[in-house]
SERO-4910 file (N, C-alpha, C, O; in steps of 0.05 Angstrom, whole numbers):
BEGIN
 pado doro    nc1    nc2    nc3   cac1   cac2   cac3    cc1    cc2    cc3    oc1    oc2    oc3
  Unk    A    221   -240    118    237   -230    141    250   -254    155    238   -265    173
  Unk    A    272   -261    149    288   -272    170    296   -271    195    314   -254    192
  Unk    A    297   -276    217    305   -292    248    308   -267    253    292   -253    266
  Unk    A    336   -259    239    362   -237    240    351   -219    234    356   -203    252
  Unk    A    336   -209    219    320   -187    203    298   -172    227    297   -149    236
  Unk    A    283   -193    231    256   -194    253    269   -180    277    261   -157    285
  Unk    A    296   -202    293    300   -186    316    318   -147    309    322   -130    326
  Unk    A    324   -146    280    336   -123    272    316   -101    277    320    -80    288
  Unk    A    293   -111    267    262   -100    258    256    -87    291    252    -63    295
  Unk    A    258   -107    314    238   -106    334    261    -79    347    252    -58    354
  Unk    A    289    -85    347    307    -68    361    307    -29    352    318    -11    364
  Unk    A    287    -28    323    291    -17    318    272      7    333    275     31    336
  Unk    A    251    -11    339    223      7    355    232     -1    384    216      4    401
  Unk    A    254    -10    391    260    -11    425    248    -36    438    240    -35    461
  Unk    A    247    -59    422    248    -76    434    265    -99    432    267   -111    411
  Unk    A    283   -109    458    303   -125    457    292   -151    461    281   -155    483
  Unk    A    293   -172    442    281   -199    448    311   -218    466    334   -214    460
  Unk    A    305   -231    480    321   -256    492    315   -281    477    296   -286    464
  Unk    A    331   -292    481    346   -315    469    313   -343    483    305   -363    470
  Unk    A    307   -336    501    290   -352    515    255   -345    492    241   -363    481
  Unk    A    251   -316    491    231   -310    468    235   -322    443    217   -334    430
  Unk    A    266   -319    434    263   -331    402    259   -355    401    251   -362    379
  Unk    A    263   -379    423    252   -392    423    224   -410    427    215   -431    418
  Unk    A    218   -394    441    190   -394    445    170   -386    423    150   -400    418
  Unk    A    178   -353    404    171   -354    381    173   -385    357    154   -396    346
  Unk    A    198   -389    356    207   -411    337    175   -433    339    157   -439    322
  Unk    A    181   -443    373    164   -460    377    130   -461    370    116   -481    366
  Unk    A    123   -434    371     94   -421    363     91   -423    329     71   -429    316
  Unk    A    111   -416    323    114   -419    281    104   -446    281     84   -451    268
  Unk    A    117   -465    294    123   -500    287     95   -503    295     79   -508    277
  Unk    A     86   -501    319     56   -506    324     35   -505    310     16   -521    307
  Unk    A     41   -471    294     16   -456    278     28   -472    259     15   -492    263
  Unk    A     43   -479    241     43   -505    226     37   -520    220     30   -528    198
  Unk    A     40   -533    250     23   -562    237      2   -568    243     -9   -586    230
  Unk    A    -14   -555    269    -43   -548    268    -54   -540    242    -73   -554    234
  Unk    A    -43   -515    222    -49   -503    197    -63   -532    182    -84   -537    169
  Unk    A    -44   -544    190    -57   -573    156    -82   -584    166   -101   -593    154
  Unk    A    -79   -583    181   -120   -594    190   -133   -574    203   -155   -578    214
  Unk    A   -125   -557    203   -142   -527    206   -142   -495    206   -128   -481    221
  Unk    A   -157   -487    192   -156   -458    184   -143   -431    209   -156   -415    223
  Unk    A   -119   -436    208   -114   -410    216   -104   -394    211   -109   -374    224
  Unk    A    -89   -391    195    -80   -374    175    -77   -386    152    -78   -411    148
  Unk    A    -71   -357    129    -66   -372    103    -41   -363    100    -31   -370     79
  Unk    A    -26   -347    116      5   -345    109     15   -369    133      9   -376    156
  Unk    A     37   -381    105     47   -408    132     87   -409    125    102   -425    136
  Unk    A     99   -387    102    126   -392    105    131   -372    117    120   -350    120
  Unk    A    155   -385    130    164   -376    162    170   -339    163    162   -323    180
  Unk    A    192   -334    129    196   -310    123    167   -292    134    168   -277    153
  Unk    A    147   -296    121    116   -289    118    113   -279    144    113   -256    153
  Unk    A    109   -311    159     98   -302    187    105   -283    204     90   -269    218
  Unk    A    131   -283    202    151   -276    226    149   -242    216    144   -224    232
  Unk    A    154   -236    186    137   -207    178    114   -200    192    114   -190    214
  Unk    A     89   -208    174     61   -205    172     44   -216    198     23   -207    206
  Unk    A     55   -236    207     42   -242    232     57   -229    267     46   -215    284
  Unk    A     89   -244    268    102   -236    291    108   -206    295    100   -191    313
  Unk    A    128   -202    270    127   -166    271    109   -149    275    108   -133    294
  Unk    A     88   -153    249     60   -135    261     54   -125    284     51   -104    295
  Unk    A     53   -158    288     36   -154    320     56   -143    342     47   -137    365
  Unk    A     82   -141    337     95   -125    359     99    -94    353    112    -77    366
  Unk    A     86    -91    332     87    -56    318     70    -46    342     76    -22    347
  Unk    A     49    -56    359     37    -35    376     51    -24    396     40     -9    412
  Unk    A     79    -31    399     89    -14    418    111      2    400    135      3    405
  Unk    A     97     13    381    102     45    366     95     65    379    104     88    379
  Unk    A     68     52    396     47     78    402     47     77    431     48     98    443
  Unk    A     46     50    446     44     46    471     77     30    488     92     11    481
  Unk    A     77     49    510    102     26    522     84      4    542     72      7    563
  Unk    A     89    -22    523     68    -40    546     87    -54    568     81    -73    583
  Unk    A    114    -40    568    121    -49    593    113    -27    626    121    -24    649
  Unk    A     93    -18    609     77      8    633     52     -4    641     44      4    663
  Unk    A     37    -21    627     21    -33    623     15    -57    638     34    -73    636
  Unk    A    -12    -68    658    -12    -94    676    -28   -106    663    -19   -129    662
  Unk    A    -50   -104    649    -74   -124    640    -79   -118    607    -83    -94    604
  Unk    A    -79   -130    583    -77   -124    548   -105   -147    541   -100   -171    541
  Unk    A   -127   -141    537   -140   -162    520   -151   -154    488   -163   -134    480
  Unk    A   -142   -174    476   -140   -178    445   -168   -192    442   -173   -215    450
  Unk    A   -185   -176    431   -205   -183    416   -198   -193    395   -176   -188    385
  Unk    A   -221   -215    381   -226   -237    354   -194   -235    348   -186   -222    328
  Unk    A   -170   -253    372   -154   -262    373   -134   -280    347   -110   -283    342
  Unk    A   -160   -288    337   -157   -313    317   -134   -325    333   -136   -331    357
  Unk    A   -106   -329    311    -81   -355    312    -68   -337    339    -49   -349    348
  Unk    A    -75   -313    351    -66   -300    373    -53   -285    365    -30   -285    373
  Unk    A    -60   -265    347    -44   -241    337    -62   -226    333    -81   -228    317
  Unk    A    -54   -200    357    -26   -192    367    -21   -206    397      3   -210    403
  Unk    A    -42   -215    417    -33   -223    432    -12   -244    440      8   -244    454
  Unk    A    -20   -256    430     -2   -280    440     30   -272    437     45   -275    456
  Unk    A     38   -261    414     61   -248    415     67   -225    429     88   -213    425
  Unk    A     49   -216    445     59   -191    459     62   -217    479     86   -219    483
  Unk    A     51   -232    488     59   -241    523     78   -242    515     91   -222    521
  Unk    A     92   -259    500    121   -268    492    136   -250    492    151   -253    512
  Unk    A    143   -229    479    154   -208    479    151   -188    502    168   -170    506
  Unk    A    130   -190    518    125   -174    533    114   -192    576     96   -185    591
  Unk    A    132   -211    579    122   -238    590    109   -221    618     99   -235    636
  Unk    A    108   -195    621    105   -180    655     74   -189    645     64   -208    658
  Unk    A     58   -176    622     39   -167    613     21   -196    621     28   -219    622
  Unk    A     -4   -184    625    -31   -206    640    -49   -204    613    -62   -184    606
  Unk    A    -46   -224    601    -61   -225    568    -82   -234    572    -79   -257    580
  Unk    A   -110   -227    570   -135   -248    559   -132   -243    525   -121   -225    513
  Unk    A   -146   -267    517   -153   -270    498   -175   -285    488   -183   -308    492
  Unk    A   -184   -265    473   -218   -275    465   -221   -277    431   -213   -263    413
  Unk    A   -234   -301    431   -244   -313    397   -267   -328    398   -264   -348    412
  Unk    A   -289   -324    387   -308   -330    380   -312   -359    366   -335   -367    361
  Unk    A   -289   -375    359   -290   -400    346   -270   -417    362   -246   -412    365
  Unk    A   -283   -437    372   -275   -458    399   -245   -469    386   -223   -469    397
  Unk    A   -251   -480    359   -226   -491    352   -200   -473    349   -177   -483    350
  Unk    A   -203   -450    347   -182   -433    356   -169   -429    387   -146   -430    398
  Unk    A   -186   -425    392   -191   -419    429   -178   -445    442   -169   -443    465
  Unk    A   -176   -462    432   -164   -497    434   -144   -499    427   -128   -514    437
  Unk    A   -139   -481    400   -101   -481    388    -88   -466    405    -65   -473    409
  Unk    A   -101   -440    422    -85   -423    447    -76   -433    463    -55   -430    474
  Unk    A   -104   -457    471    -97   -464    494    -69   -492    495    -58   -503    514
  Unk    A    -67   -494    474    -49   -518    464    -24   -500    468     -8   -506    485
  Unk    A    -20   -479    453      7   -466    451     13   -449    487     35   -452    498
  Unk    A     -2   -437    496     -1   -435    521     17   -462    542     39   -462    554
  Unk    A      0   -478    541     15   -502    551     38   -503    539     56   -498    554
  Unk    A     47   -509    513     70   -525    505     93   -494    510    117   -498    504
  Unk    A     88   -477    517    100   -454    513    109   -448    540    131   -438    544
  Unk    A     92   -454    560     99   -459    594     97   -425    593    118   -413    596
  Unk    A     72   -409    588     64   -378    587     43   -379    615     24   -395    618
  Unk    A     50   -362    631     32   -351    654     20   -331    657     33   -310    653
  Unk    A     -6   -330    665    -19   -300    676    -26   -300    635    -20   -284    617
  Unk    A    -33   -315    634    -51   -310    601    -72   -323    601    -69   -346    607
  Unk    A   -102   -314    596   -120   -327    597   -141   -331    565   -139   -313    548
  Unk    A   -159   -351    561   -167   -355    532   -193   -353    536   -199   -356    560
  Unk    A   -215   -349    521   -238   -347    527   -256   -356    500   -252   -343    479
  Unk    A   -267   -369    499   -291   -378    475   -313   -364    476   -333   -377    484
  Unk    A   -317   -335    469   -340   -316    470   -346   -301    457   -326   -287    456
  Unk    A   -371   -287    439   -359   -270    424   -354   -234    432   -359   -229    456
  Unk    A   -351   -224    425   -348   -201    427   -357   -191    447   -349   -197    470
  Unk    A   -376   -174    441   -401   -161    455   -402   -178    485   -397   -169    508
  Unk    A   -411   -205    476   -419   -211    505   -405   -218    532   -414   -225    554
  Unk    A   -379   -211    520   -347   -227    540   -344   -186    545   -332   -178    565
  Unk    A   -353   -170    531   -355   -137    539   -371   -133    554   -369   -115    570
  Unk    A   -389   -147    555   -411   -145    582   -409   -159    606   -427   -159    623
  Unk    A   -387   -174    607   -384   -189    629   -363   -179    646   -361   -184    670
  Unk    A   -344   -162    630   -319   -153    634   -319   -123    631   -302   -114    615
  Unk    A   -331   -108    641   -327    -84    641   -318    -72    655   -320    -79    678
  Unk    A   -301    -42    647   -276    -32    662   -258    -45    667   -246    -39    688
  Unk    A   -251    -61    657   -227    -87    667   -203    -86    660   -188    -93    678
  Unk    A   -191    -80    636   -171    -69    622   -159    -47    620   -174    -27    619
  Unk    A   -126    -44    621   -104    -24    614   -107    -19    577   -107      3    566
  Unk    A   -109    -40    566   -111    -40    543   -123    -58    531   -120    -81    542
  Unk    A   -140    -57    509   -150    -74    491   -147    -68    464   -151    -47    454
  Unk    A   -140    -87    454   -145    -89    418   -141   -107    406   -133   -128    414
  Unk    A   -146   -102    386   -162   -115    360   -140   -113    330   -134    -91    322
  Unk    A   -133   -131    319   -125   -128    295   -146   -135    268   -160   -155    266
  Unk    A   -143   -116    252   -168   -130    229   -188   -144    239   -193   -166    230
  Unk    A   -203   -135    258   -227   -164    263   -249   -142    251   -258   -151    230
  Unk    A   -260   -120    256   -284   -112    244   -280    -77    237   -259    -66    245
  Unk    A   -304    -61    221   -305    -43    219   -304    -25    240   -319    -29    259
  Unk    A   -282      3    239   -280     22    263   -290     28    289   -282     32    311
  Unk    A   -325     25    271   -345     40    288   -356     22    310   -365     25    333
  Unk    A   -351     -9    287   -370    -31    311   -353    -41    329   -361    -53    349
  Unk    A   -321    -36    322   -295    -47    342   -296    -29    369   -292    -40    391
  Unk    A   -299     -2    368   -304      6    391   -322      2    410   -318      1    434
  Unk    A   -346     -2    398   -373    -21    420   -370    -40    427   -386    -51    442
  Unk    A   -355    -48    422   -350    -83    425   -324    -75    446   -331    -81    469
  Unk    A   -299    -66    446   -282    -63    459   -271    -41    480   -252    -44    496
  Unk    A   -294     -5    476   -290     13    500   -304     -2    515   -288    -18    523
  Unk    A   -323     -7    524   -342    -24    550   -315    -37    562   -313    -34    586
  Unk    A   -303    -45    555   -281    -65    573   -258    -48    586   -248    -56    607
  Unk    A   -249    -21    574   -230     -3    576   -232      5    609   -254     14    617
  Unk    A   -215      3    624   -222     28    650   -221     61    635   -214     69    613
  Unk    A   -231     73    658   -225    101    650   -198    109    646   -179     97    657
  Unk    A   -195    131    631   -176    139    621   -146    116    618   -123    121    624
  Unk    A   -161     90    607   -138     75    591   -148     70    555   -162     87    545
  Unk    A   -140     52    541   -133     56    516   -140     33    501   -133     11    509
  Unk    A   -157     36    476   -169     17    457   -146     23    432   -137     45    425
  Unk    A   -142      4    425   -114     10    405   -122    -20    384   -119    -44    389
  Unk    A   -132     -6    363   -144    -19    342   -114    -16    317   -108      5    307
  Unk    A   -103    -39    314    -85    -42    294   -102    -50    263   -121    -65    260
  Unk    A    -88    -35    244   -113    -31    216    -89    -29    194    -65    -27    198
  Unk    A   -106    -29    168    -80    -18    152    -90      9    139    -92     26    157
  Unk    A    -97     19    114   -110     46    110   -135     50    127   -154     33    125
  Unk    A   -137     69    143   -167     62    152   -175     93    163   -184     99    185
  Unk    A   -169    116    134   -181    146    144   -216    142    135   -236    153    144
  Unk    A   -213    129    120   -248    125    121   -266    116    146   -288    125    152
  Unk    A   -254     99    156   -260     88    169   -258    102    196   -270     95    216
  Unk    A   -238    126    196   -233    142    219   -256    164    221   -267    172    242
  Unk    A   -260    173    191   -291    194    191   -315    179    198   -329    188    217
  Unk    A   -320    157    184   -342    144    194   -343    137    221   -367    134    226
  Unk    A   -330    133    242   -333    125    269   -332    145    279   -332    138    303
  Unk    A   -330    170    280   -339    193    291   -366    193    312   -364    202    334
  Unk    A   -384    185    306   -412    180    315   -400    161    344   -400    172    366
  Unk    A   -394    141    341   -387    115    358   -366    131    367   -376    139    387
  Unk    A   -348    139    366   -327    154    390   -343    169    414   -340    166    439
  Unk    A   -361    187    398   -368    213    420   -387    202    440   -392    210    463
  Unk    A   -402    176    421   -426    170    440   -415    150    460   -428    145    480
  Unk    A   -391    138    455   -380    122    479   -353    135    498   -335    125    511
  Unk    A   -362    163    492   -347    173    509   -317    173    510   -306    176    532
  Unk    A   -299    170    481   -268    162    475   -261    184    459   -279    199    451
  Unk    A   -244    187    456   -226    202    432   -196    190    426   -180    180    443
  Unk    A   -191    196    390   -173    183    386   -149    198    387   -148    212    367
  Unk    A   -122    204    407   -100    217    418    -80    216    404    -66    236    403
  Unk    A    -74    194    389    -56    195    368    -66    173    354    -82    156    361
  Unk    A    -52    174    328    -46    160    304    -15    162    291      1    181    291
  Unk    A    -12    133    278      9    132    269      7    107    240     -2     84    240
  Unk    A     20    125    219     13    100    189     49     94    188     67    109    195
  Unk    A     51     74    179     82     68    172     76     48    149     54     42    142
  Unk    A     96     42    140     93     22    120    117     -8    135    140     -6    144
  Unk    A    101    -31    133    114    -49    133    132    -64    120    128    -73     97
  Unk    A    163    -70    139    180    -67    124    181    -94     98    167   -115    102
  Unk    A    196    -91     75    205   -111     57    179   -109     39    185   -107     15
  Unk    A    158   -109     44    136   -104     22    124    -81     20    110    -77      0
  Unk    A    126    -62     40    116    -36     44     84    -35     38     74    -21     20
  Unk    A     73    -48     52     36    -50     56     37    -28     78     54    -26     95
  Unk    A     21    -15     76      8      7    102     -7     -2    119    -29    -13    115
  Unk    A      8      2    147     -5      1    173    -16     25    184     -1     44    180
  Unk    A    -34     31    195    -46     50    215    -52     35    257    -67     18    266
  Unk    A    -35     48    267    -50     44    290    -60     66    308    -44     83    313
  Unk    A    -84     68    320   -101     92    334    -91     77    365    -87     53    370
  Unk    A    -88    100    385    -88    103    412   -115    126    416   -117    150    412
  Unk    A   -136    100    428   -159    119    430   -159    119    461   -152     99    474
  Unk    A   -167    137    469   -174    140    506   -201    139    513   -219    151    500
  Unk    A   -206    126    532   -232    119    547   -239    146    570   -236    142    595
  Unk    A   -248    172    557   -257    184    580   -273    185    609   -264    190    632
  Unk    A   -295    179    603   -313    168    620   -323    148    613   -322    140    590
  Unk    A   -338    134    637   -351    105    639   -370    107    617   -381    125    606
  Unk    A   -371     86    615   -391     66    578   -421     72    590   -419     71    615
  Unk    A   -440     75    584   -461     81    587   -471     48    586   -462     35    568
  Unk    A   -488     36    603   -486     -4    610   -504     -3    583   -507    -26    577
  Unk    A   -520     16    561   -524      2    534   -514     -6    524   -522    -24    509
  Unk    A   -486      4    526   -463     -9    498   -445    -28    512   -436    -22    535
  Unk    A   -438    -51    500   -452    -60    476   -481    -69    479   -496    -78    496
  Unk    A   -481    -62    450   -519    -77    437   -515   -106    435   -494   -114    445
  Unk    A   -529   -123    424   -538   -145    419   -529   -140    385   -535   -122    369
  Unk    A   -504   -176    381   -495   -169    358   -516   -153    333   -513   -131    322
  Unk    A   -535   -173    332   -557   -164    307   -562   -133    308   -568   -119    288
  Unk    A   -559   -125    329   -567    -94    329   -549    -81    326   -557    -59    318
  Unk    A   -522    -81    329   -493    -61    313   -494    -79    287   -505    -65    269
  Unk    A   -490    -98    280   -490   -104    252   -520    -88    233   -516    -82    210
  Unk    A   -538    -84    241   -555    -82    233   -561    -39    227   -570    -25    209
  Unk    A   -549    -33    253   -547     -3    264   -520     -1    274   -518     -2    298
  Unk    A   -497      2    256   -476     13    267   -473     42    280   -483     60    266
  Unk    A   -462     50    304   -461     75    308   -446     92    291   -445    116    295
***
């Protein structure tokens, strides 16, 4: 996907990028670059690739949600900051945390943050569960791209949801994964309001993203202690 293609791509779901974003994007590619050669953050690194599979992606969640309605977004197991980091950009009103469990990541954010001159975005070195227990009810939205299975992404990320806002887990096939978390929806008190599969453009891989709702407050068990959802998923 090219420059031209990408901003074709984003206009097509209603989002108009400025001349000030594509730069700022540009500058985030060059970063994740050359950080990449001395450390693992992705394994896609040509630009076509990224700007697909990494930048686009991550702006597909406003298929489902308008996050210019939206004050507070935190992106669980963040990794290279996708989807967040590209929603601030794209979305600069938006108050981003972002959370990753591996420091040397959490250090590449905080690198691109600075060199990017991004405000009202915050980074956090914690994992999951326990940055959910510190932060609860706190969020308009949270989610997660690819970081774990259905059932354990919701324990880990309704606890943080206020009431009646939205856990929006970006996936690619994932109806299996939609039967099996049945259990973990009802007992944390969510349901999932819509869904939407598209195929991503130029290679046509399948995306799914869920808009689940936080009915009532999290019951203060959940989350468990990692060993005990890995061990007993709901």
């Amino acid at each position: 996907m090219t420059n031209k293609e990408f901003i074709e791509e984003l206009e097509k779901i209603g989002i108009k990028i400025t001349e000030k974003m594509e730069i700022q994007l540009e500058k985030y590619y060059d970063i994740l670059i050359e950080k990449n050669k001395y450390m693992n953050l992705t394994g896609i690194t040509e630009k076509k690739q990224v700007y697909l599979k990494h930048f686009y992606d991550s702006a597909t969640i406003y298929k489902i949600i308008d996050l210019n309605k939206i004050d507070t977004l935190c992106d669980i197991g963040t990794g290279a900051g996708f989807p967040g980091m590209v929603l601030k950009i794209l979305f600069p009103k938006l108050k981003v945390t972002l959370v990753d469990s591996l420091n040397k990541r959490v250090e590449f954010l905080k690198d691109v943050i600075n060199k990017l001159e991004l405000n009202n975005i915050e980074v956090f070195h914690e994992r999951a569960e326990v940055f959910a227990n510190n932060n609860r009810e706190k969020f308009d939205v949270v989610t997660a791209r690819a970081v774990a299975p259905l059932n354990v992404l919701v324990e880990y990320c309704i606890p943080m949801i206020k009431k009646n806002s939205f856990f929006i887990p970006m996936k690619a096939n994932i109806s299996q994964e939609m039967q099996e978390s049945e259990n973990a929806l009802k007992k944390l008190n969510c349901k999932i309001i819509n869904s939407i599969e598209f195929l991503l453009p130029k290679e046509n891989s399948i995306r799914t993203i869920l808009l689940i709702r936080k009915e009532k407050e999290t019951s203060k068990i959940y989350p468990r202690k990692f060993s005990e959802i890995k061990k007993n998923p709901l």
